[in-house]
N, C-alpha and C positions, 0 to 999 in steps of 0.2 A: 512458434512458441505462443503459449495461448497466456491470458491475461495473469493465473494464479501463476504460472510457471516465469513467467518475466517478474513480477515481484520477487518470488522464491528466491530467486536465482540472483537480485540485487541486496536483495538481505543478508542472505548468504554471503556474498563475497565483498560486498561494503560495509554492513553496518556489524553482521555477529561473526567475523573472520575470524574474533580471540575465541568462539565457541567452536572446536573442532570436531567434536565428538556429536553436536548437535545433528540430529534427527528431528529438524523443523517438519510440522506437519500445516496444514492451510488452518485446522482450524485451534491451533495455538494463541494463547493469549500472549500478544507481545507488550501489551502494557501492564498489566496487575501481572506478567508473569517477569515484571523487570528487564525484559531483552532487549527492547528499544526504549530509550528515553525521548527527553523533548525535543532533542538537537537532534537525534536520530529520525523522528517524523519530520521532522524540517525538510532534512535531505532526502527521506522518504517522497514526502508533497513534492521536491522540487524533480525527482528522477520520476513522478507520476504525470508533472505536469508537462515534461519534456518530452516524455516518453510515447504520452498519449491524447498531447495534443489539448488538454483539458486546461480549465483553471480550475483549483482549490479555494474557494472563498474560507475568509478565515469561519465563519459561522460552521463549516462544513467537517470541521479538525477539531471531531471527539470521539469518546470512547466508541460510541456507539458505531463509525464508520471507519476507525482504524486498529480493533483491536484483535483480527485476523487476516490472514491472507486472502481466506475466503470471502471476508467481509466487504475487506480493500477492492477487491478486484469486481466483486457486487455493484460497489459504490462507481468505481470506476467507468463500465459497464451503463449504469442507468445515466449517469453522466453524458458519454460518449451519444447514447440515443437520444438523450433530452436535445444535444445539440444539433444532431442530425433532422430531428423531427422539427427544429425552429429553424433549419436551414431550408426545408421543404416548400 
């Protein structure tokens, strides 16, 4: 399961379970489109940081890095190699 697809797939069945009919897409707006609120990225950051091993600094939890799947998984992604590349 690749990076957008394990997001998806937690979103889905944890945070918009009351949206059944939802046909999320990656590049959906999840905060100006009201799907996730603030308690929902919380849990988001915390199944990000579990999941992939990453820390979340709080500077790093804004619009600009959580407001798609696409994006999420972007952020996630340069993250994961920044660490790689300081472990080197």
């Amino acid at each position: 399961m690749n990076t957008q697809e394990a997001i998806k797939q937690y979103l889905t069945k944890e945070l918009l379970s009351d949206h059944k009919n939802l046909n999320l897409s990656v590049d959906d707006n999840l905060l100006i489109g009201g799907l996730v609120d603030s308690l929902g990225i919380m849990r988001l950051i915390n199944f990000i940081e579990q999941n992939f091993n990453i820390r979340v600094p709080p500077e790093d939890v804004t619009i600009e890095h959580f407001r798609s799947i696409r994006v999420i998984a972007e952020y996630i992604e340069r993250r994961v190699t920044t660490l790689v590349a300081a472990t080197d």
